[in-house]
C-alpha positions as CSV (number, residue, x, y, z in Angstrom):
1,X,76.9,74.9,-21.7
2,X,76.8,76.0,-25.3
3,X,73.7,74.7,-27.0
4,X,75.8,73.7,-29.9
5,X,77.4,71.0,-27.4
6,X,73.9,69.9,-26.8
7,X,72.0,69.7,-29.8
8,X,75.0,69.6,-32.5
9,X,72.1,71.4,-35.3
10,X,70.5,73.8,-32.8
11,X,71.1,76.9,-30.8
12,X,69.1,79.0,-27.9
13,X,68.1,82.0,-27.3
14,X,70.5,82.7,-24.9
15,X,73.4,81.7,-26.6
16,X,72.5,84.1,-29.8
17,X,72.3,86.8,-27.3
18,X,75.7,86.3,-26.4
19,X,76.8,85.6,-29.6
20,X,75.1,88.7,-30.7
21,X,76.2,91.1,-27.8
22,X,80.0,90.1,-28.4
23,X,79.6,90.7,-32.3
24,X,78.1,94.6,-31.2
25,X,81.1,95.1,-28.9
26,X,84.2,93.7,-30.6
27,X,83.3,94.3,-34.1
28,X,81.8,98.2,-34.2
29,X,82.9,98.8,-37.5
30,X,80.3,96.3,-39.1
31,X,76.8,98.4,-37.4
32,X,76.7,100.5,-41.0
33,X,75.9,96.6,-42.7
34,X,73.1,95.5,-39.8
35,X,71.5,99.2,-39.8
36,X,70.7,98.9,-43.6
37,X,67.4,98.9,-44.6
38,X,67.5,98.5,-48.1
39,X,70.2,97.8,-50.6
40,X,70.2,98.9,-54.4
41,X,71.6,96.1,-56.9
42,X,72.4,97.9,-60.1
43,X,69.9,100.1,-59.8
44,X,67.2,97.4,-58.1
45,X,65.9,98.2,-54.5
46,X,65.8,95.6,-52.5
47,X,64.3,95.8,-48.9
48,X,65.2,94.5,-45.5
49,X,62.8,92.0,-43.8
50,X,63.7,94.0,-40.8
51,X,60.4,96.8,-40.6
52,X,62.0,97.8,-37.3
53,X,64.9,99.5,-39.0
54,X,61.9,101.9,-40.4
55,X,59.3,101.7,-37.4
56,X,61.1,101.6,-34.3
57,X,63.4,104.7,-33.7
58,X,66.8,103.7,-32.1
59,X,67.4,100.2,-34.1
60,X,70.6,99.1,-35.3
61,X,69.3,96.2,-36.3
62,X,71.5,92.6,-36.7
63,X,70.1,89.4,-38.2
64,X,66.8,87.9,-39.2
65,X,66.6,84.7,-40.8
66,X,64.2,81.8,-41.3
67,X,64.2,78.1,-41.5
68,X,61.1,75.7,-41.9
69,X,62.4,74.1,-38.8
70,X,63.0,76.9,-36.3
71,X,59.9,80.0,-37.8
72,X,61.0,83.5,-38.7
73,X,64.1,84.6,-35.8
74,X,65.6,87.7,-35.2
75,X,68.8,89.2,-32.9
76,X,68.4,92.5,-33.0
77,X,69.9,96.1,-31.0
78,X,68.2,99.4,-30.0
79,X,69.3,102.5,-28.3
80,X,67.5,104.9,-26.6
81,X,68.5,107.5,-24.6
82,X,71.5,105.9,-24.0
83,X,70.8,102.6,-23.5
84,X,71.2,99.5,-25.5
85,X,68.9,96.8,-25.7
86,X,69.2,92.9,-27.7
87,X,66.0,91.5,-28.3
88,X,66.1,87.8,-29.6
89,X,63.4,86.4,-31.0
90,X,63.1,82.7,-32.0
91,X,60.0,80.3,-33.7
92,X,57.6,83.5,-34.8
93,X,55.2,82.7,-37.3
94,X,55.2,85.2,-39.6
95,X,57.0,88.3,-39.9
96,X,54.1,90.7,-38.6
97,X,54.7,88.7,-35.4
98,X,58.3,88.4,-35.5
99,X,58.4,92.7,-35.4
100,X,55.6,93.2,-33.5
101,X,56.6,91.0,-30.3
102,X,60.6,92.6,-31.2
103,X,59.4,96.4,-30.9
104,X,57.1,94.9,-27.5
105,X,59.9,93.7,-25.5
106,X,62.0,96.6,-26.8
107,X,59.5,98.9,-25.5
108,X,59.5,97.4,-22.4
109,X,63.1,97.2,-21.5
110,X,63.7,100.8,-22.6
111,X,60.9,101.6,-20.3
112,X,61.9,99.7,-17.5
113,X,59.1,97.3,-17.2
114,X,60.5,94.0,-17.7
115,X,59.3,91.4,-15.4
116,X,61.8,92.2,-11.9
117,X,62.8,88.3,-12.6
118,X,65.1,89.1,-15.5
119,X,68.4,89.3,-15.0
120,X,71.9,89.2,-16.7
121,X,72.2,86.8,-20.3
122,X,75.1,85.4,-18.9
123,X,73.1,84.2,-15.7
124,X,71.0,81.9,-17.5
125,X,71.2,78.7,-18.3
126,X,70.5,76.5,-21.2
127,X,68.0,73.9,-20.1
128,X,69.8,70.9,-21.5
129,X,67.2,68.6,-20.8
130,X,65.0,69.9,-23.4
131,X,64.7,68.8,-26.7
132,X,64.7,71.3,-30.2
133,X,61.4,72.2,-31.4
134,X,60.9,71.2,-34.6
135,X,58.7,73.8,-36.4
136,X,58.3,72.6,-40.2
137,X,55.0,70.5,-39.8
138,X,53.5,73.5,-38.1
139,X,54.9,76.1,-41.1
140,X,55.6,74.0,-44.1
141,X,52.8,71.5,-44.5
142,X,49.3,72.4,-45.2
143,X,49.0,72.7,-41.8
144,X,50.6,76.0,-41.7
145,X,47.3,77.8,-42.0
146,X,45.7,76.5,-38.7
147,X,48.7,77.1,-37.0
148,X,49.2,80.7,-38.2
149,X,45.6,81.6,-37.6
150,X,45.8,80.4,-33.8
151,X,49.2,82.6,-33.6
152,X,47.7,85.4,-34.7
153,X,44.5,85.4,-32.3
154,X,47.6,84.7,-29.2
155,X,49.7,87.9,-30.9
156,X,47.1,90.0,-32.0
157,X,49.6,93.3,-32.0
158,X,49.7,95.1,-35.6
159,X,46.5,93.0,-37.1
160,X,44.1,95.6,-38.2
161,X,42.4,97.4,-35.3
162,X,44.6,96.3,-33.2
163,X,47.4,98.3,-30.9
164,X,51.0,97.9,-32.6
165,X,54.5,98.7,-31.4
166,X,56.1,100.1,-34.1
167,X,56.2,103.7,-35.3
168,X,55.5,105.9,-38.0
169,X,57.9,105.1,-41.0
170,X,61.1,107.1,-40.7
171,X,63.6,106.8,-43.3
172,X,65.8,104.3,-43.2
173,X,69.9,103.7,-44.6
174,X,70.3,102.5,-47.8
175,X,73.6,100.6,-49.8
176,X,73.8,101.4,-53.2
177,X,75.7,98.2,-54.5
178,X,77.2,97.8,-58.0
179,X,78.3,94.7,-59.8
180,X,80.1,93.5,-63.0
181,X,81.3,90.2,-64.9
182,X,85.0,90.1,-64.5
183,X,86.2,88.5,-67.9
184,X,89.9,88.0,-67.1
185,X,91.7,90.5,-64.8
186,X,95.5,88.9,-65.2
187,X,97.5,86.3,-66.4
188,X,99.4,84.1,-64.8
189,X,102.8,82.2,-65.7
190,X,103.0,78.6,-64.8
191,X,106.4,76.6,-64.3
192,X,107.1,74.3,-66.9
193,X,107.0,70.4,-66.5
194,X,110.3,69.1,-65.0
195,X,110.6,66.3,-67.5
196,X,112.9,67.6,-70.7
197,X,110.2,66.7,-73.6
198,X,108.5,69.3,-74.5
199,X,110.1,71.4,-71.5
200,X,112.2,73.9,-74.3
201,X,108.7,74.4,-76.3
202,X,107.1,75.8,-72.9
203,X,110.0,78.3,-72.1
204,X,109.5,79.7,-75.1
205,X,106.2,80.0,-75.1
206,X,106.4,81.7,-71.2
207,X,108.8,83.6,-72.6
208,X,106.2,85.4,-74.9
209,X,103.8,85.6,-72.3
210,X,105.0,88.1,-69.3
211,X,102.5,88.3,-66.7
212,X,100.7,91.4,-66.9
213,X,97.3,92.9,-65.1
214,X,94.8,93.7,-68.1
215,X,92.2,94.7,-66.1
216,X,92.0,97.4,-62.9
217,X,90.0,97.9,-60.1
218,X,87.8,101.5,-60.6
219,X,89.5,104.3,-58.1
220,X,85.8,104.9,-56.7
221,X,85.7,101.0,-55.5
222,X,85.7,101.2,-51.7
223,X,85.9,97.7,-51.0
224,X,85.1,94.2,-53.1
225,X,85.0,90.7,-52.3
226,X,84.9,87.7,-53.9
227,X,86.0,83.8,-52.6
228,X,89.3,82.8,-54.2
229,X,89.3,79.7,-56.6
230,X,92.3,80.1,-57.8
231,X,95.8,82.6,-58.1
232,X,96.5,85.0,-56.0
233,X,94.9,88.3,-56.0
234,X,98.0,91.2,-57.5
235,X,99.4,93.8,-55.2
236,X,97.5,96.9,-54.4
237,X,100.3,98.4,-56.7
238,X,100.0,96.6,-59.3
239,X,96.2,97.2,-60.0
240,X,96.4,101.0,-58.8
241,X,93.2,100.4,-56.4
242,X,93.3,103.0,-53.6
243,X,92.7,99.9,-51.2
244,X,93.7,96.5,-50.7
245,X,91.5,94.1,-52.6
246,X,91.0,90.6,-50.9
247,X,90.5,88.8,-53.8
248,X,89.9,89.5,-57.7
249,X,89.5,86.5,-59.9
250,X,90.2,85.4,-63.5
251,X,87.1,83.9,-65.0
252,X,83.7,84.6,-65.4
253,X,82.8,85.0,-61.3
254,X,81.2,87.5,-59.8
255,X,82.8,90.7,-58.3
256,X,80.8,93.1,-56.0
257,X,81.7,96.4,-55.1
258,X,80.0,97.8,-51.4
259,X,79.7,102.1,-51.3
């Protein structure tokens, strides 16, 4: 049973490994975005929170992500010699932890040492009579420190003198992402009122006013995005992009371009 049937604001382990294997193998195109470890913003480097994609040789990396409620989580993928490997990792109290115990059970998969119990995601089962830990007293209150000082004497892995899982840094994949104000990029003719007063005035003034596109999307643009307020986003022919543009907007929102 799907953890979202159980707990309508919570999720399992298990089910983001599913969720996570499934996005791997139907959606391949998408690895270049999780195996990113930094993006530059106009010039601006910005790093991933994910150190694996720099320390652990064979990551493709997916999601982390954390919420007061549920710690620092992570789905992530590895390959090695080919084969593949999800880690998931959920309620990790900092992020030295949240890599550390990844690049662990990682290591131990690839080297066949997990514990001769384990056995296929799909085989396990969500224990639905157990209730969501809530984690934000433990990591958002004052009594975060307590909390984080007895995690780290229970994951001691990567504290100094310590052993650690993850590598040397290699280099890692970096987007170069460029962005711009879009003023007004077309106009648009609107139909005029169906009632007669005033209805001659606005032909006349459509008439004047022939939909044009004032504004084109640069031939080095390999893709852009942006969420649709309103209008329709012109033909690929109209604008003389090279690609099909999902959406360009009229107003002051903003447009991003992904190399």
């Amino acid at each position: 049973m799907p953890a979202s049937v159980i707990h309508c604001r919570s999720t399992t382990a298990r089910d983001l490994a599913i969720l996570g294997l499934e996005t791997d193998r139907k959606f391949p195109e998408y690895r270049r975005f999780f195996q990113a470890a930094a993006v530059t913003i106009d010039g601006k480097e910005i790093k991933s929170n994910n150190l694996l994609l720099t320390r652990f040789i064979g990551t493709i990396g997916m999601k982390t992500g954390f919420l007061c409620a549920s710690g620092r989580n992570f789905v992530g993928l590895a390959t090695r010699n080919g084969k593949r490997v999800m880690v998931v990792i959920m309620g990790a109290t900092t992020e030295r932890e949240r890599n550390e115990r990844s690049a662990l059970y990682l290591t131990l998969a690839f080297d066949d040492r997990l514990p001769p119990t384990a056995g296929a995601v799909e085989a396990v089962q969500n224990r639905t009579e157990m209730a969501p830990v809530d984690m934000r007293v433990k990591l958002c209150t004052d009594k975060s420190a307590a909390y984080e000082a007895a995690r780290d004497a229970l994951y001691q892995m990567g504290l100094p003198g310590h052993e650690t899982y993850l590598g040397d840094p290699i280099p890692g994949q970096v987007r170069a992402i460029s962005t711009w104000r879009t003023k007004r990029l077309w106009t648009f003719r609107f139909p005029c009122a169906a009632r007669r007063n005033g209805q001659r005035a606005c032909q006349a003034r459509l008439a004047r006013t022939t939909p044009r596109v004032i504004a084109q999307t640069p031939a080095v643009t390999t893709g852009v995005r942006a969420s649709p307020s309103r209008g329709t986003a012109p033909s690929v022919a109209r604008t003389g992009a090279r690609e099909p543009i999902t959406a360009l907007l009229a107003g002051p929102s903003r447009v991003m371009a992904i190399a």
